[in-house]
Backbone of each chain as ProteinMPNN parsed JSONL, in Angstrom:
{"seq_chain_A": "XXXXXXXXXXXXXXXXXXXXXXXXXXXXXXXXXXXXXXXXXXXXXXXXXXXXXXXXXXXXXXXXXXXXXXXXXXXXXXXXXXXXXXXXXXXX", "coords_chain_A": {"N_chain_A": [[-89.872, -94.142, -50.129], [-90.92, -96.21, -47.167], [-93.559, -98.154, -47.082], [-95.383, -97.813, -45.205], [-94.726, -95.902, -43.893], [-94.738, -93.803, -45.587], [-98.143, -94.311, -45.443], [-98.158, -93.301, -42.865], [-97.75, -90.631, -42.868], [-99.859, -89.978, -44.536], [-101.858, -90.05, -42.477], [-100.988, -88.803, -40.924], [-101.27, -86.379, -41.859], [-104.022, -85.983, -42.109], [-104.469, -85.774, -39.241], [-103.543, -83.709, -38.797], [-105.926, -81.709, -40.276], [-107.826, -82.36, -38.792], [-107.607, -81.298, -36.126], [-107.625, -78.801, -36.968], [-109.924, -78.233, -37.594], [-111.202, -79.053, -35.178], [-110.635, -77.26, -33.534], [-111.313, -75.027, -34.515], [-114.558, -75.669, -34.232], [-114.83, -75.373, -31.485], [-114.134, -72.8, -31.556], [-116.207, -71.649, -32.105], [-118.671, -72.921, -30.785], [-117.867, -71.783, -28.729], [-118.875, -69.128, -28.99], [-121.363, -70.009, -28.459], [-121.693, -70.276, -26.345], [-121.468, -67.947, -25.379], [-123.607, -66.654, -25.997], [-125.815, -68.006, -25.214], [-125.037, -67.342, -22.053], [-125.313, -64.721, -22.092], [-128.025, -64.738, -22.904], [-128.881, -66.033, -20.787], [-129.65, -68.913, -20.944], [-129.534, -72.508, -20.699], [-126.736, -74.375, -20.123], [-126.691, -76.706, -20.855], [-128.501, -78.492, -23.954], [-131.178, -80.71, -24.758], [-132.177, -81.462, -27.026], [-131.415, -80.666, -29.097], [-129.199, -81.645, -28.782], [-129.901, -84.174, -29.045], [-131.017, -84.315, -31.914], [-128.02, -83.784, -32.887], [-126.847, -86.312, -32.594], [-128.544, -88.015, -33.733], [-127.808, -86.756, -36.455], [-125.369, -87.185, -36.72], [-124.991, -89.979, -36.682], [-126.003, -90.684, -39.137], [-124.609, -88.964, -41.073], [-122.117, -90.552, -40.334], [-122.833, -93.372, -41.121], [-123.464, -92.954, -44.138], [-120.549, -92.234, -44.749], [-119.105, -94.859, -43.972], [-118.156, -95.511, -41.649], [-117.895, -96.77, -38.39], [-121.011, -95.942, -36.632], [-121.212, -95.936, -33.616], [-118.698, -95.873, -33.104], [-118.54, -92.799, -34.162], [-121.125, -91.445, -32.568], [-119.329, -91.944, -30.161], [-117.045, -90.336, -30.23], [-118.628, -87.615, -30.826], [-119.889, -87.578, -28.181], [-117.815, -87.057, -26.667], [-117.163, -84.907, -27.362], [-119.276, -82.98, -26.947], [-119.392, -83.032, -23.844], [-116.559, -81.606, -23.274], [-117.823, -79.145, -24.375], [-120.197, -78.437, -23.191], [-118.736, -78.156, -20.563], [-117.032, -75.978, -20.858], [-119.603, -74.168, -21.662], [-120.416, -73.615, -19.307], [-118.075, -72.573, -17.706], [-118.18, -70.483, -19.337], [-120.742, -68.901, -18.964], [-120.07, -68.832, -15.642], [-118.573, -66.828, -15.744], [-119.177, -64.572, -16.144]], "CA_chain_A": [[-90.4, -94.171, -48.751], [-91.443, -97.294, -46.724], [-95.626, -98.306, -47.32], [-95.883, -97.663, -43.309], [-93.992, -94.338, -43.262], [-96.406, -93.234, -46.695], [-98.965, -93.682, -45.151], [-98.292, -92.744, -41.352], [-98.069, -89.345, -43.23], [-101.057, -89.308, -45.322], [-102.516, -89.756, -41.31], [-100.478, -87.661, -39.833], [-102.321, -84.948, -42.5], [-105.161, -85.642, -41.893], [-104.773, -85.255, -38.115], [-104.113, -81.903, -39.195], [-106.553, -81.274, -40.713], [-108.779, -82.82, -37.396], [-107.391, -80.759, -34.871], [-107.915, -77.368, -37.072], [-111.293, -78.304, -37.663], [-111.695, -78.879, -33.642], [-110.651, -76.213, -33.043], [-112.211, -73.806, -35.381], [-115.398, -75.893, -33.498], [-114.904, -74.942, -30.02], [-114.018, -71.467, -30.773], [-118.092, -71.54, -32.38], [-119.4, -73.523, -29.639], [-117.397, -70.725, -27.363], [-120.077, -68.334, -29.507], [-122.859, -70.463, -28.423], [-121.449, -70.0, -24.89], [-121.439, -66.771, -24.879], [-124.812, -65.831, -26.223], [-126.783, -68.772, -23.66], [-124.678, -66.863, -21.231], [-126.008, -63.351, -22.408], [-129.515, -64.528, -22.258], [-129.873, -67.023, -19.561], [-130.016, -70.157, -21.616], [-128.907, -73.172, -20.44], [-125.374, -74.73, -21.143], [-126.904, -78.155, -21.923], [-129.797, -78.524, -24.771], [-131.102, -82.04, -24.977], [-133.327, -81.225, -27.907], [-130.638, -80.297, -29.874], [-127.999, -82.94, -28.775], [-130.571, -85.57, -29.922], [-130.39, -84.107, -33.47], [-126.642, -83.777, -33.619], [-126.696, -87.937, -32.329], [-129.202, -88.2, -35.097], [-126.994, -86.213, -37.474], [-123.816, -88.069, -36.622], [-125.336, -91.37, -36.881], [-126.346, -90.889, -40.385], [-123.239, -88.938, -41.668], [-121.303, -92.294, -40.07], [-123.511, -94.308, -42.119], [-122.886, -92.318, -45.812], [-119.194, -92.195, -44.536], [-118.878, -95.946, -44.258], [-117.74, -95.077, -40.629], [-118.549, -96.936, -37.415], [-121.79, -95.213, -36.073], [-120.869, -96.01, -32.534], [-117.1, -94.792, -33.0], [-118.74, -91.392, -34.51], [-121.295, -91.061, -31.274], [-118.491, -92.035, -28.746], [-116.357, -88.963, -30.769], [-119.674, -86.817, -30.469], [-120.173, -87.019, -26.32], [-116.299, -86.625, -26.176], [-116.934, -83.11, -28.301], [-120.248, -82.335, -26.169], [-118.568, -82.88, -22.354], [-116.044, -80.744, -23.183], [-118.153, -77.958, -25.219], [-120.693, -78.441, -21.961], [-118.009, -77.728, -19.5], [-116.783, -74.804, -21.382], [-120.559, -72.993, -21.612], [-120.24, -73.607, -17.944], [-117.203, -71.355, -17.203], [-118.472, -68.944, -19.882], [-121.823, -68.05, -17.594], [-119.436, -68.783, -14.166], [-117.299, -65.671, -15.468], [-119.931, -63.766, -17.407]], "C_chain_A": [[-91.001, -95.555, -48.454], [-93.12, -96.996, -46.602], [-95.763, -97.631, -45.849], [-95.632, -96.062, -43.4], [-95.292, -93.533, -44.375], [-97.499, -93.291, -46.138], [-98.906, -93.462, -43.507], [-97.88, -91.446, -42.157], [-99.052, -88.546, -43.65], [-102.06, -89.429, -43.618], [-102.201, -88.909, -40.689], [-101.363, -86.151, -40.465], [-103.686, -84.55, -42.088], [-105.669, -85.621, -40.362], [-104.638, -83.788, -37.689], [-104.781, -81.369, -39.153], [-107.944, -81.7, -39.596], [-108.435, -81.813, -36.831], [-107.586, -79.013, -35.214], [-109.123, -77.238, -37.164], [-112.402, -77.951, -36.381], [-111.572, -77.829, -33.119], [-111.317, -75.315, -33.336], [-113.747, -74.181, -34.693], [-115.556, -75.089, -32.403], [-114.981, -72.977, -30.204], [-115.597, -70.85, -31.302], [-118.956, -71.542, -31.661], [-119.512, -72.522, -28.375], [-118.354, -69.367, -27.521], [-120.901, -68.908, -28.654], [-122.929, -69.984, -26.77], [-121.896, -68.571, -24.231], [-122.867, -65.663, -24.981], [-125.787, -66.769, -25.579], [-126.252, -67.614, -22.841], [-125.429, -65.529, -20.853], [-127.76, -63.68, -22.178], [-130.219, -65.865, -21.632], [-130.256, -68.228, -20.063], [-129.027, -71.433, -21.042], [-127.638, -73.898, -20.93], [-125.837, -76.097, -22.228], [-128.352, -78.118, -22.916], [-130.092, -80.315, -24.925], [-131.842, -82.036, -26.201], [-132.029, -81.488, -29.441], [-129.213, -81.369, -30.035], [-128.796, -84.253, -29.537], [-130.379, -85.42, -31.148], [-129.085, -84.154, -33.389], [-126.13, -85.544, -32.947], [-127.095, -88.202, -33.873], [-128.347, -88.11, -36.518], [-125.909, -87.302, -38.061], [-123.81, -89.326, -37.37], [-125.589, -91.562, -38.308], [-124.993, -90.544, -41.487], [-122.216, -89.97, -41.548], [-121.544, -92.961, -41.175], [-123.113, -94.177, -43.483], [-121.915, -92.57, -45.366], [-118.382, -93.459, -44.379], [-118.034, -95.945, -42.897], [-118.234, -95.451, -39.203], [-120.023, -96.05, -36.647], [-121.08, -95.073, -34.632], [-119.338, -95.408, -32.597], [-117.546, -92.818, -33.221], [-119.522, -91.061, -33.506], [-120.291, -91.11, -30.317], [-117.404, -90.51, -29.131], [-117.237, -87.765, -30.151], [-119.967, -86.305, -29.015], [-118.913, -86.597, -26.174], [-116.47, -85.452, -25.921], [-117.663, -82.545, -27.164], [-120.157, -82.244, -24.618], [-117.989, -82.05, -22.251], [-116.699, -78.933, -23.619], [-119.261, -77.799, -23.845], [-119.958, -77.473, -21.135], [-117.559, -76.298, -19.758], [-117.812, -73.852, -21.051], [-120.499, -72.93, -20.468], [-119.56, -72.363, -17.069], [-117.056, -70.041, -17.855], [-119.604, -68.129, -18.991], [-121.148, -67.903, -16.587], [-118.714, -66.953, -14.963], [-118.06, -64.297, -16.524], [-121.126, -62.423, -16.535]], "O_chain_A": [[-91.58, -96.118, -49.383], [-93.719, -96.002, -46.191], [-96.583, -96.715, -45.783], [-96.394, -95.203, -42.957], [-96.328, -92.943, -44.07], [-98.123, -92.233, -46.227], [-100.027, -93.511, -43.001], [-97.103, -91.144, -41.25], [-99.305, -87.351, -43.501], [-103.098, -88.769, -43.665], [-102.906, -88.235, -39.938], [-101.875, -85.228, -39.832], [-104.261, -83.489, -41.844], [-106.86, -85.499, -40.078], [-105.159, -83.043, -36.859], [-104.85, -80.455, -38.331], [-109.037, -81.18, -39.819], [-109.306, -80.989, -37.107], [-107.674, -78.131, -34.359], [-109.604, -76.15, -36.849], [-113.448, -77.312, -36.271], [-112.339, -77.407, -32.253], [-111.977, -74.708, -32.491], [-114.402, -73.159, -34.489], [-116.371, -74.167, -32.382], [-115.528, -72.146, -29.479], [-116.041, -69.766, -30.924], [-119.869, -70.721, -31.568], [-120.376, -72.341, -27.517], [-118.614, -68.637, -26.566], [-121.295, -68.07, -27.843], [-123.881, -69.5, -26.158], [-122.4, -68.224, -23.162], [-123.14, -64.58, -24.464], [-126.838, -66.172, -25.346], [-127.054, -66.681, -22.854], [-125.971, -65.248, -19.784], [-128.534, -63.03, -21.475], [-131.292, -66.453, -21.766], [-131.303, -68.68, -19.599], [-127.811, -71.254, -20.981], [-127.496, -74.02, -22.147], [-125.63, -76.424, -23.397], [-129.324, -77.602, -22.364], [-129.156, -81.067, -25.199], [-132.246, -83.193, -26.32], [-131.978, -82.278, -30.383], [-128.522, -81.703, -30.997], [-128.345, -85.051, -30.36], [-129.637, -86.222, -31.715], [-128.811, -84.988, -34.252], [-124.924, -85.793, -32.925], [-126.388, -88.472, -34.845], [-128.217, -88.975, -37.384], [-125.686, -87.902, -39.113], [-123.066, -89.711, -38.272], [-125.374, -92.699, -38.728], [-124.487, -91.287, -42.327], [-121.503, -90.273, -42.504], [-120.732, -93.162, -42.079], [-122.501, -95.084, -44.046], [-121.99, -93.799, -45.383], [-117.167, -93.403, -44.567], [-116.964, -96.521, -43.094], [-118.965, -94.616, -38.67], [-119.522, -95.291, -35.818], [-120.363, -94.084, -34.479], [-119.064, -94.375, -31.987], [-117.025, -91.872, -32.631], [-118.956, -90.107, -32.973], [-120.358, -90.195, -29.497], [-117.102, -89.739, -28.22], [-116.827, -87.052, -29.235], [-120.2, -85.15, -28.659], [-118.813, -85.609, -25.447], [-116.203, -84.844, -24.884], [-117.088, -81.771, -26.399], [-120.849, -81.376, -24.085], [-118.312, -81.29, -21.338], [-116.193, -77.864, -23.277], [-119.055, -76.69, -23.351], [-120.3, -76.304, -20.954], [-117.723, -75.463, -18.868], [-117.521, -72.858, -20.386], [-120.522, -71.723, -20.226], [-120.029, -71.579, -16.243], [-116.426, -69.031, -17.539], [-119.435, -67.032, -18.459], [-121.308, -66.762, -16.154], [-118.508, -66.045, -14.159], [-117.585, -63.46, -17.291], [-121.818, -61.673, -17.223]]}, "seq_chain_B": "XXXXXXXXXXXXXXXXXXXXXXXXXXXXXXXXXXXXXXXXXXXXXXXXXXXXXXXXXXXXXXXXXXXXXXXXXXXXXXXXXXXXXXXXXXXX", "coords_chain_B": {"N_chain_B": [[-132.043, -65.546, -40.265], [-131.571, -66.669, -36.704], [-129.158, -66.051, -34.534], [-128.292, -68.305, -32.682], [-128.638, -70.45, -34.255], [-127.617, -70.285, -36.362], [-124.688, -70.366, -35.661], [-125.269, -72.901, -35.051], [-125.62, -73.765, -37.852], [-122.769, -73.618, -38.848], [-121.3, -75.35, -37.222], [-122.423, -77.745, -37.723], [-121.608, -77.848, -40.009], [-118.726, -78.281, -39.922], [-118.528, -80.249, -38.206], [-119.709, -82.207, -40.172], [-117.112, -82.405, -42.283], [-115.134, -83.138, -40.059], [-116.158, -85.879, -39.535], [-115.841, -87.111, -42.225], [-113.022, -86.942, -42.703], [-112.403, -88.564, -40.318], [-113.37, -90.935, -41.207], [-111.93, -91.424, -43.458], [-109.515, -91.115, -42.5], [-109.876, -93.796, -41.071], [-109.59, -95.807, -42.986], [-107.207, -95.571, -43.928], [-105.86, -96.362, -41.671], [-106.732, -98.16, -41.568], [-105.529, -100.032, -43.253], [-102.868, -99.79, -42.82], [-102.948, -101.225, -40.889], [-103.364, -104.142, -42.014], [-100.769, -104.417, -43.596], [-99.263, -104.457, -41.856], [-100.282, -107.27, -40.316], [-99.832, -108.448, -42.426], [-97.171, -108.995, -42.285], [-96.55, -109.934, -40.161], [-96.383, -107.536, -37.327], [-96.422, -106.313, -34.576], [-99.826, -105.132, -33.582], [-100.103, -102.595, -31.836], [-97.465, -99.929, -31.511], [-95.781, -98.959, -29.831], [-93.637, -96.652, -30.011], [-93.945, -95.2, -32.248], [-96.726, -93.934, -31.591], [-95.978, -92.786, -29.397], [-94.466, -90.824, -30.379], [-96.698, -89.657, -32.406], [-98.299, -88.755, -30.011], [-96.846, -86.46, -29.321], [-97.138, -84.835, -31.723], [-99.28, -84.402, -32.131], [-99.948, -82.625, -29.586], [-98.266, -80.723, -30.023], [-99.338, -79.101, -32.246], [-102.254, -79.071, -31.367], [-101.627, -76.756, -29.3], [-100.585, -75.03, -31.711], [-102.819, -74.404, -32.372], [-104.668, -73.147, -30.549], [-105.751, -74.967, -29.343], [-107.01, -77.086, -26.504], [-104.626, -78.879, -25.169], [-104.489, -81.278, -23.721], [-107.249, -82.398, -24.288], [-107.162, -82.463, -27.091], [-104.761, -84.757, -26.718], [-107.158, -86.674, -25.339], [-108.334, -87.36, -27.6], [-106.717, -88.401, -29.634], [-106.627, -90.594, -28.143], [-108.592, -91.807, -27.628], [-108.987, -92.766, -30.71], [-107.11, -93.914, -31.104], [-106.975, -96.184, -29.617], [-109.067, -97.703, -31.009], [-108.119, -98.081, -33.537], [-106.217, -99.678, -33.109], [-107.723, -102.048, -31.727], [-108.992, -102.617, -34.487], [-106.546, -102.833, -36.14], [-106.23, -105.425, -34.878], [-108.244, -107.006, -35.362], [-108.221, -107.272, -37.959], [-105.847, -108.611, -37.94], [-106.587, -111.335, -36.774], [-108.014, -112.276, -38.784], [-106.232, -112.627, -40.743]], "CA_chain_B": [[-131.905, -66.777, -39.177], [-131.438, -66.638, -35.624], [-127.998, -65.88, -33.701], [-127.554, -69.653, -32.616], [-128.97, -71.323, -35.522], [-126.496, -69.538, -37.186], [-123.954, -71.077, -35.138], [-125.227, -74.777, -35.065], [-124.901, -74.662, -38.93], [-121.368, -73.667, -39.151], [-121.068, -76.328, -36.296], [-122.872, -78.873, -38.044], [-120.844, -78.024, -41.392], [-117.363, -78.759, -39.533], [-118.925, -82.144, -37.784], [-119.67, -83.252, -41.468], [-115.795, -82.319, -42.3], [-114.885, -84.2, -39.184], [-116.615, -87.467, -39.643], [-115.255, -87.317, -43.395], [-111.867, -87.401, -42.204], [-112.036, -89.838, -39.243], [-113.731, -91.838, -41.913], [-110.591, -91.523, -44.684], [-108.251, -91.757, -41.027], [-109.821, -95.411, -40.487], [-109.617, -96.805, -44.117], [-105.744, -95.785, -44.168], [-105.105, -96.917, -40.794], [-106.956, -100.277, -42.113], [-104.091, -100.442, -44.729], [-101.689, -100.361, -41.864], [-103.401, -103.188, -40.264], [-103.007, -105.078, -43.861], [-99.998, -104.062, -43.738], [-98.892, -105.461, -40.284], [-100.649, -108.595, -40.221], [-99.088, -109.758, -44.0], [-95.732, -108.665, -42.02], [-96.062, -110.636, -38.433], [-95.791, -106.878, -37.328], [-97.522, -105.949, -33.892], [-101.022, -104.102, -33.585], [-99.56, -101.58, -31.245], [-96.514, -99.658, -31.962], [-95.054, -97.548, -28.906], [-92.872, -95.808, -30.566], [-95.053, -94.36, -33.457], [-98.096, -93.491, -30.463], [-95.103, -91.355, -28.491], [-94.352, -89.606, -31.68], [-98.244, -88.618, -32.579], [-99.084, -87.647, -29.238], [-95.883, -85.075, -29.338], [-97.325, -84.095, -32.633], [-100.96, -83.961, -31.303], [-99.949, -81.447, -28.12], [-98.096, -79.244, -30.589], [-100.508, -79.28, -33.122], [-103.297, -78.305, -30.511], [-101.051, -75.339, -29.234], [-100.625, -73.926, -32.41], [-104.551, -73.878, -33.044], [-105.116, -72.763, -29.398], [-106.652, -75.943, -28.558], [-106.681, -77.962, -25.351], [-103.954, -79.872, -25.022], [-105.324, -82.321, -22.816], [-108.558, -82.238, -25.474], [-106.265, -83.278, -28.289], [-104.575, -85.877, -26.592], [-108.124, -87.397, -25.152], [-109.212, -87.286, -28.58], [-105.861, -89.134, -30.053], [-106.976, -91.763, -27.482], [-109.759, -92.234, -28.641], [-109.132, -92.576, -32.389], [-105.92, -94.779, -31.278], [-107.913, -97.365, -28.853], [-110.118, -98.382, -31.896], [-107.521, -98.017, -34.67], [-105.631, -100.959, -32.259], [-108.743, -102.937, -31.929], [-109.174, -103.166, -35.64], [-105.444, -103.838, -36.397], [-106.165, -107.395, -34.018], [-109.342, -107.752, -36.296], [-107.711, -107.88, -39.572], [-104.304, -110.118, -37.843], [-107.054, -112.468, -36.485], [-108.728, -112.729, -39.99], [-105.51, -112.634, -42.495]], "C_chain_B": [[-131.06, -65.975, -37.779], [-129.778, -67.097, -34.968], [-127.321, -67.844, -33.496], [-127.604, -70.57, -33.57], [-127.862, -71.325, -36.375], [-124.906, -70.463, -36.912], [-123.981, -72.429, -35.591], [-124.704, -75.091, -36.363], [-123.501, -74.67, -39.21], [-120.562, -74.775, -38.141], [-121.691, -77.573, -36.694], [-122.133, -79.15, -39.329], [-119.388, -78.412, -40.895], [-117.499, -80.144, -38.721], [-118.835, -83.116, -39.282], [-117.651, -83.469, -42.058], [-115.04, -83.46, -41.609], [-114.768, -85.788, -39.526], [-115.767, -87.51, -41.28], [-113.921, -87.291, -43.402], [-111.825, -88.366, -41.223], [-112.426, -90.84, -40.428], [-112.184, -92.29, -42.97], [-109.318, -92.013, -43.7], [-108.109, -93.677, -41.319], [-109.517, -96.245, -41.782], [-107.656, -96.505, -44.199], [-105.427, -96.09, -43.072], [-105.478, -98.47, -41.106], [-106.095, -100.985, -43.113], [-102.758, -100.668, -43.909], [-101.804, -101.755, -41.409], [-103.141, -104.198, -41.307], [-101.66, -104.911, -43.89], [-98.872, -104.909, -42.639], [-99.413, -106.869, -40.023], [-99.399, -109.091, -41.266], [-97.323, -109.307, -43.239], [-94.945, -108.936, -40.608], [-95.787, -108.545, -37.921], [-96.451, -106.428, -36.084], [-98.667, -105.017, -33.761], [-100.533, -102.836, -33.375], [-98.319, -101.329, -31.356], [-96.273, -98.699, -30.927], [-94.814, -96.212, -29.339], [-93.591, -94.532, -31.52], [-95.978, -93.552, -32.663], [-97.373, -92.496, -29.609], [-94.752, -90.248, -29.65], [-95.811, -88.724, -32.2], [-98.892, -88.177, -31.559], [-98.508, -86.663, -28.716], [-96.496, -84.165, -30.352], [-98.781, -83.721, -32.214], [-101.055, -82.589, -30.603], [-99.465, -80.16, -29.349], [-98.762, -78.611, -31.498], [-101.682, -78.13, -32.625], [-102.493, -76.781, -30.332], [-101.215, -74.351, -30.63], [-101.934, -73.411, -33.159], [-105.248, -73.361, -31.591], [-106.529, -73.326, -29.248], [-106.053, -76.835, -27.555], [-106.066, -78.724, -25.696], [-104.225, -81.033, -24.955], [-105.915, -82.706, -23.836], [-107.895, -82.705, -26.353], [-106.303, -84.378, -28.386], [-105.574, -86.887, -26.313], [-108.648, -87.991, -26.509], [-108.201, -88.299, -29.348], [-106.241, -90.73, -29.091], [-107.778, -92.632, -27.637], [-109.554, -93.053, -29.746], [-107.772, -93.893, -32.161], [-106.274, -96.394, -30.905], [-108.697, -98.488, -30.388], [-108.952, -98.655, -33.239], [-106.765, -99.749, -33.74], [-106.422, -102.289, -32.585], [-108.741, -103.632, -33.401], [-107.944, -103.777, -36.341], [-105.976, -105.605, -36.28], [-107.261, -107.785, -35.187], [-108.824, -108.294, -37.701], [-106.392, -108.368, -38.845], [-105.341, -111.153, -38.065], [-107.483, -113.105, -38.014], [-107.684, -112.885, -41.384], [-105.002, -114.015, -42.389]], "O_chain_B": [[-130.245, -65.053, -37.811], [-129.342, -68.248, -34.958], [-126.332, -68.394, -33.981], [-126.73, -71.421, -33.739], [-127.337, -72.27, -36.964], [-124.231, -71.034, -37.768], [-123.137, -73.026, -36.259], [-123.872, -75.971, -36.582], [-123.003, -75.644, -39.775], [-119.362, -75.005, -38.285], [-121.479, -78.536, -35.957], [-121.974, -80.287, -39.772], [-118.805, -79.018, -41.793], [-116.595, -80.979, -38.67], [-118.253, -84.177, -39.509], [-117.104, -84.568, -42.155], [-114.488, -84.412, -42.16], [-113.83, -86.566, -39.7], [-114.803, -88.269, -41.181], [-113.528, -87.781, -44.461], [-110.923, -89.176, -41.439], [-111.562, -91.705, -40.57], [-111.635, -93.391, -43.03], [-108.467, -92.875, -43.919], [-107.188, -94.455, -41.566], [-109.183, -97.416, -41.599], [-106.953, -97.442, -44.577], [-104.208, -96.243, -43.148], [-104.851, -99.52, -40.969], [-106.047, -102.127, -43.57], [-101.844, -101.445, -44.184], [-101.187, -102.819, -41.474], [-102.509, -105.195, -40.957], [-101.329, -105.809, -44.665], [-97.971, -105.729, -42.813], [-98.651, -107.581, -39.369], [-98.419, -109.802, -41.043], [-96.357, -109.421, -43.994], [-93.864, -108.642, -40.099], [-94.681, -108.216, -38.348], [-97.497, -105.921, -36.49], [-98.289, -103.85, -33.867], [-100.442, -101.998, -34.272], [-97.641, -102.357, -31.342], [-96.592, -97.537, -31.178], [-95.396, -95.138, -29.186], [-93.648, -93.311, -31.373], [-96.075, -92.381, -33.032], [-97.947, -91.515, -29.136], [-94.837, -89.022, -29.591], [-95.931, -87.506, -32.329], [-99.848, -87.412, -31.684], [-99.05, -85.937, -27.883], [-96.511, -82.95, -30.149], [-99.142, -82.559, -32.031], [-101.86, -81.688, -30.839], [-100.025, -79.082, -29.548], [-98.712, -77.381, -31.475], [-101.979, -77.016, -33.056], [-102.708, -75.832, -31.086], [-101.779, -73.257, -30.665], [-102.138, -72.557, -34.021], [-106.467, -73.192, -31.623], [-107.663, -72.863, -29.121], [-104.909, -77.285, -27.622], [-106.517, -79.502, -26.537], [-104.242, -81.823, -25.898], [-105.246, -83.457, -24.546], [-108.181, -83.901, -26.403], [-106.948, -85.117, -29.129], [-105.33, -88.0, -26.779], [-109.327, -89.017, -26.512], [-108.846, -89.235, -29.818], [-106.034, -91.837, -29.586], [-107.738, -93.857, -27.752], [-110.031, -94.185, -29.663], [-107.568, -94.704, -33.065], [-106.016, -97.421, -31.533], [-108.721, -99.71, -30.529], [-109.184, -99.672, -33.892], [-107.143, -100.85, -34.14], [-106.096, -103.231, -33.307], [-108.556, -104.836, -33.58], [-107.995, -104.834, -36.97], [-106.067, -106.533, -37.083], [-107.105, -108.808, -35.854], [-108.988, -109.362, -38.291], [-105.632, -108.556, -39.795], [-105.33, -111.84, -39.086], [-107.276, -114.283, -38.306], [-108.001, -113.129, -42.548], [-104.407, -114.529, -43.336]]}, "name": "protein", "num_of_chains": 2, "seq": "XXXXXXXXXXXXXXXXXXXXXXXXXXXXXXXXXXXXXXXXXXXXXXXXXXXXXXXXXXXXXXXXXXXXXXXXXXXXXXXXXXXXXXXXXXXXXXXXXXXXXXXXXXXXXXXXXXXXXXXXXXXXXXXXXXXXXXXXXXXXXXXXXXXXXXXXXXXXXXXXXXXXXXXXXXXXXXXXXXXXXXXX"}
């Protein structure tokens, strides 16, 4: 196999292994949705987003992993997981 | 422990997952970049970027995740993987 093609596979795996991860996320987050929803809790927490900045920023760090690439990942996750608790109370 | 708590950690244990793959992502896409510089070879590759964001969409589907959400997220992860290519041409 060509060096490029080797490893545009060993990435391609591990975008695999990203997108089952994300997912298996959301359908958690879609928990979190659903029990704010149940008792009146708001979609957004800022308390709680500060720790998982916090979090991020440090797992980056051990991980040898842009900080700033791993927050700009992080709001991606939390816009969409937002918008979601959103249309779980709208339909709840 | 408490209903969401409960949640956050199994949501904080698949963030650590996460970041530990984007992290292993960027050190083998930094081998591409090494790879492409020592080979005059351009940063950006069309071809390759229409092929992973076919594999992206189907990917998502079969984890009944957002499409869309995928591909935003391949955008992401592609934007910066680019960037750093140019960093290691400029510097080999």
């Amino acid at each position: 196999m060509e060096p490029l093609d080797e490893l545009r596979t060993k990435i391609d795996d591990i975008d695999n292994a990203i997108i089952a991860k994300l997912a298996e996320r959301f359908k958690i987050t879609n928990q979190v949705g659903e029990y704010k929803a149940a008792n009146n809790l708001p979609a957004k927490d800022t308390d709680r987003e500060a720790k998982q900045y916090q979090r991020i920023t440090e797992l980056a760090l051990q991980h040898d992993l842009d900080p700033a690439f791993a927050e700009a990942f992080l709001a991606v996750v939390i816009e969409r997981v937002i918008q979601n608790h959103e249309e779980i109370a709208q339909n709840s």
